[in-house]
C-alpha positions, 0 to 999 in steps of 0.5 A: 805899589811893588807891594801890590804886585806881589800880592796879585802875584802871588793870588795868580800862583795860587790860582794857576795851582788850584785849576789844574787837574789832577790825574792818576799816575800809578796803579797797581797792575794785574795781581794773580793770588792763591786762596789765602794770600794777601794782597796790596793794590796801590793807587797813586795820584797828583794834585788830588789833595782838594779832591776825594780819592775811591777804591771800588770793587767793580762786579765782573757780570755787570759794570754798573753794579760796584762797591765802594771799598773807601774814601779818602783815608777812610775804609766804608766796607765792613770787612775786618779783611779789608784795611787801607794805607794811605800817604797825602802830600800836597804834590801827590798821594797814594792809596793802598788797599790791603785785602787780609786771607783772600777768598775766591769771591775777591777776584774782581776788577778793583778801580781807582776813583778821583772825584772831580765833581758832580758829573766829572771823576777819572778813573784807573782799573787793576784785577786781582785774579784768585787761582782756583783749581777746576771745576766742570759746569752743570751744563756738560754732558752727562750720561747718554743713550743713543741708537747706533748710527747717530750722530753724538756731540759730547759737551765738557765746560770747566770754570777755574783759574787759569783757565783750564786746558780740557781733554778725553780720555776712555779708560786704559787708554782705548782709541777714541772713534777718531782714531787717537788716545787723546783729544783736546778741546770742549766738545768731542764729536762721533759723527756715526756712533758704533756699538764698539764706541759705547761705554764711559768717556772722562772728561779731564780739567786740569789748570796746574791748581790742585789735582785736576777734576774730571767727569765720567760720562757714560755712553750706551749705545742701542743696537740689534743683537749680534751673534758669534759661536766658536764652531757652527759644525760640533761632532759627537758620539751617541750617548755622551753630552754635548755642549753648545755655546752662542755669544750674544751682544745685544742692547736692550737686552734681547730675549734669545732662545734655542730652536730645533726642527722649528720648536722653542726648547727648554730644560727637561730630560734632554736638554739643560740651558743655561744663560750668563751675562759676562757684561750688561750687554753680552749674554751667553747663551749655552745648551747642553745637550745629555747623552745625545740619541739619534733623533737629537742630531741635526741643526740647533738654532740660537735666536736673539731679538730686541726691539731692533732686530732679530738675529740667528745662527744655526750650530749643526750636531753631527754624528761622530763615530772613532773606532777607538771608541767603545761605549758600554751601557750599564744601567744604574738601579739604586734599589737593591735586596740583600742580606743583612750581613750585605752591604750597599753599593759603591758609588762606582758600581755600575750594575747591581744584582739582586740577591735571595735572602739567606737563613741564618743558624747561629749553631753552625757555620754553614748558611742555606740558601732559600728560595723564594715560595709562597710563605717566605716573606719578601719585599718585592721592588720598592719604588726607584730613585725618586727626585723632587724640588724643594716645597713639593712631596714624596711617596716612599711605598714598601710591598710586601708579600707574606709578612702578617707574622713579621714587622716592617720598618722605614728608616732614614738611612745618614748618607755619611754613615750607613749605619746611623738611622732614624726610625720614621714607622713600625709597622702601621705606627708612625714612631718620627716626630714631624708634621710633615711626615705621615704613614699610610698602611693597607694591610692584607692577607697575602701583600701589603703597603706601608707608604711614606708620604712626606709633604713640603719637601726641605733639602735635608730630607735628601738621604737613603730611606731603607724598609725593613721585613724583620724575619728573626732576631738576628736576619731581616729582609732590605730595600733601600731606595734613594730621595734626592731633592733638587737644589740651586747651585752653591759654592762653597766658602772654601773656594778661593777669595781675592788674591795679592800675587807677585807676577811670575807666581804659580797661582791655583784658583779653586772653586767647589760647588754644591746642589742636585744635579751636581753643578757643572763648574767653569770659569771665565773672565769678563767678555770672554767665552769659558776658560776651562771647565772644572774645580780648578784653574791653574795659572803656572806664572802669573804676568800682569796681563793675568790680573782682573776680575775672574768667575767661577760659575757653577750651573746645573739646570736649577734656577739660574746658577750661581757664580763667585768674583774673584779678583787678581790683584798682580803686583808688578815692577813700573812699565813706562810707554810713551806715543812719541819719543822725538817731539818738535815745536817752534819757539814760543809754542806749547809741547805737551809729553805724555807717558803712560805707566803701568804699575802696582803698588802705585809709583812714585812718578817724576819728570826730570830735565837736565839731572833736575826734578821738574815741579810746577812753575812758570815753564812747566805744567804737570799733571797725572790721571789715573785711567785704573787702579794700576795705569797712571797718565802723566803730561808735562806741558812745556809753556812758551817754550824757549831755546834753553828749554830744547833737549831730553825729558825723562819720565821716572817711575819707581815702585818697591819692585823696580824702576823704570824710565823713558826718555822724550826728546824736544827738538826746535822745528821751524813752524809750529805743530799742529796739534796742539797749537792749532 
């Protein structure tokens, strides 16, 4: 009988044990992994000996998409990353799934399973979440073209882990339309966009994984031209040249022209104008006015106009007269006669008097005048200095009067040497090679012709052309005229390139230019009005302020001119600034430092606390963004920070020039700052 009861006992034991439940007593919390890791998820239940244990990767967008990773002691997934430990005991097992190099694509919520039955199983959740550093989705904005006036919404979303922090900047560091440097958050609004407001805006990513990520978006905004002159009343006296400048901005571009007494100008004998674009919306516009003449004075009219609007202003040229002013007038004449033993005039002749040819005799040293009668042969005037454009032709004519006994000859005269010639005709002969070139001859009795014609004009046909009446074997009778051809501005390639400068270093930038009319050479900066007119540019002591880009522009009526880029790169000791340099916030709040360093050759830049060198962790945050190739923002957010924390932060920043510090000090405040906390 006491045999029985201890059976029937022992059966009420084994049952009691067999009905309870199992549960899941342990699971691994949150994991937070680096791409490459591994990882260990560890699962731990009770009475589950008689029950089939899972791990599932569940998918994050929707719950009921998932993949079993295992059963049991058993791994399902076919991945060599994947492996599983697991440990069964009658009281209580663990199951431990190993993840090998994780990748991005394993963050996700992995859950624990325990299979009860057919519609019965209980459950427990861990995340292993990947960092990642940002990334800015598609949907952002990108580049913008709006009409001034409009209300602008600018859109920034970034994906990464940890979430990342978003902010905006413009470059340098320039004010944003409301008023800071900086402004944090997704979405950057400009209620009434202004013309000053155009141009690039970054959006800037940064989570504390890699270097951070941002996005250029460019902004143009469309606005009716806008017109500024340095004076509106110029003075000059007659007969000198006059400049007049007007500065436009305007987008679209706007058509801009110059008015006088109600009439459009263009380029001819009185007036040069000339058109620059220093950025894509600003224009000068400049006219040159040549050796003003009475009926030129009076008021010029710069005029702009786009699609919306048109503006203009009105620059009035008055008469200006100094006593201590004295103008002479000479008048240049490029066609001369004179003896063979003469020579030609110096470019600083300013008048020319024609002389009487002269008969030599080689057996005494006294030398005859003659005067000109009606069998002395001569050549009357020849054709003045004549100017042409490229592609079109010339006549060159030579008269003569009595030469039926002598030859007439046409050279092309060298301008570098005068004494070098190339024979183009002996008398109605054409002795030079060149299809372009032919000799027309009308030949009489008492006068003649011997004409030149050259077609399809090259610029190397510029030069002196000299006809010859040969009179003897040693005297001859000469006209020169001159050819000039009209040609483009040039610079040439001993103008000054790029430079690399030390600041406090005297720097001389030099520009020359060819073509005809000889080019009018200044220089400018980007967005500025000329700096000086002339082939040299002359900076005593170069400050960091100099660096940047520079133009030399070369104009001169033909074509639209012609300019050269060069680029100052100033190398300078580091200049650190920051906005605040007291900076409070409660306990248990974010702070966020900033300093902005200027520097070239780039700094090594370092926050430090406490005599230490910070680095990403726990408590802090940094990041750097270059806004240009010499400025460097650096921010170091505090994280929750805590009573020990409080104190003085010092930017650092050294390159081989110098080193230069600042110190922020963090101070506890009661309620919490706002911004950045709220």
């Amino acid at each position: 009988m006491k045999n029985i009861y201890g059976v029937l006992l022992l059966l009420n034991i084994n049952l009691a044990y067999s009905q309870k439940t199992p549960f899941i007593s342990h699971i691994t919390q949150t994991l937070v992994k680096d791409i490459g890791d591994d990882v260990e998820m560890a699962c731990s239940t009770v009475y589950s000996k008689e029950f089939n244990v899972l791990w599932v990767k569940v998918a994050k967008d929707q719950i009921d998409e998932s993949i079993v990773l295992s059963s049991g002691s058993t791994v399902i997934v076919n991945d060599p990353r994947v492996t599983l430990m697991s440990e069964i005991n009658p009281d209580g097992s663990r199951y431990i799934l190993q993840i090998h190099d994780i990748q991005e694509i394993d963050a996700s919520i992995y859950r624990c399973e325990v299979m009860i039955g057919l519609n019965n199983k209980i459950s427990a959740d861990t995340e292993l979440l990947v960092r990642r550093s940002p990334f800015i989705y598609d949907n952002s904005t990108r580049s913008l073209v709006v009409v001034e006036g409009h209300s602008v919404q600018l859109e920034c979303f970034a994906g990464g882990y940890p979430t990342p922090r978003i902010l905006w900047k413009r470059p340098n560091n320039a004010i944003l339309s409301i008023g800071i440097s900086m402004y944090r958050g997704n979405i950057l609004k400009i209620p009434a966009i202004q013309k000053e407001d155009r141009g690039t805006y970054y959006c800037i990513a940064e989570n504390g994984v890699g270097k951070g990520t941002r996005r250029r978006i460019s902004i143009e905004v469309k606005f009716p031209p806008v017109i500024t002159v340095l004076q509106t009343r110029v003075g000059q006296a007659v007969l000198h040249d006059t400049f007049l400048e007007c500065h436009v901005e305007a987008y679209p571009p706007p058509a801009i022209v110059w008015m006088y007494n109600g009439v459009q100008l263009s380029n001819n004998q009185n007036y040069l104008i000339s058109e620059f674009a220093t950025a894509d919306d600003k224009i000068d516009m400049n006219l040159k006015i040549m050796k003003i003449i009475n009926h030129l004075y009076g008021d010029y009219i710069c005029r702009a106009s786009n699609i919306l609007g048109t503006t203009e202003t009105t620059i009035t040229r008055q008469y200006y007269h100094s006593a201590l002013l004295s103008v002479k007038i000479n008048r240049q004449i490029k066609l001369l006669f004179f003896s063979s033993y003469s020579s030609l005039p110096t470019p600083e002749s300013n008048s020319i008097a024609l002389t009487p040819a002269r008969k030599i005799n080689e057996n005494t040293e006294n030398t005859e005048t003659v005067g000109y009668s009606q069998k002395t042969p001569f050549i009357p005037p020849i054709t003045q200095t004549l100017v042409r454009d490229i592609g079109g032709e010339v006549d060159l004519d030579c008269s003569t009067k009595h030469f039926l006994e002598f030859n007439v000859l046409w050279f092309k005269v060298t301008k570098d040497e005068i004494d070098t010639s190339i024979l183009l005709s002996s008398g109605s002969t054409l002795i030079v090679k060149d299809p372009r070139v032919s000799l027309v001859t009308e030949i009489k009795q008492d006068s003649s012709r011997f004409i030149i014609h050259i077609n399809d004009i090259q610029e190397d046909d510029a030069s002196i052309y000299r006809c010859d009446l040969i009179t003897g074997f040693n005297t001859e009778i000469s006209y020169y005229t001159e050819l000039l051809v009209r040609r483009p501005p040039f610079i040439y390639d001993n103008s000054t390139k790029s430079l690399v400068v030390e600041e406090g270093q005297s720097v001389q930038l030099a520009c020359f230019a060819g073509g005809y009319p000889t080019p009018r050479i200044f220089w400018r900066k980007p967005n500025n009005a000329i700096l000086i007119l002339g082939n040299i540019l002359k900076i005593p002591a170069i400050q960091k302020e100099d660096r940047g880009t520079y133009y030399c522009i070369a104009e001169n009526g033909v074509g639209k001119g012609t300019r050269r880029r060069i680029s100052i790169e100033v190398e300078f000791p580091p200049v650190v600034t920051v906005l605040q340099t007291k900076v409070g916030q409660a306990v248990n709040y974010d702070v966020y430092l900033e300093c902005h360093v200027e520097s070239n050759p780039p700094p090594a830049l370092i926050w430090m606390f406490n005599g230490v060198q910070l680095s990403n962790n726990k408590h802090y945050l940094i990041s750097d963004f270059a806004t240009a190739d010499d400025k460097i923002d650096s921010s170091l957010q505090i994280i929750k920070i805590k009573n020990y924390l409080y104190g003085d932060y010092i930017c650092k920043a050294a390159n081989n020039l110098g080193t230069a510090e600042i110190t922020i000090t963090v101070f506890e405040t009661v309620l919490p700052q706002c911004p950045p906390v709220c």
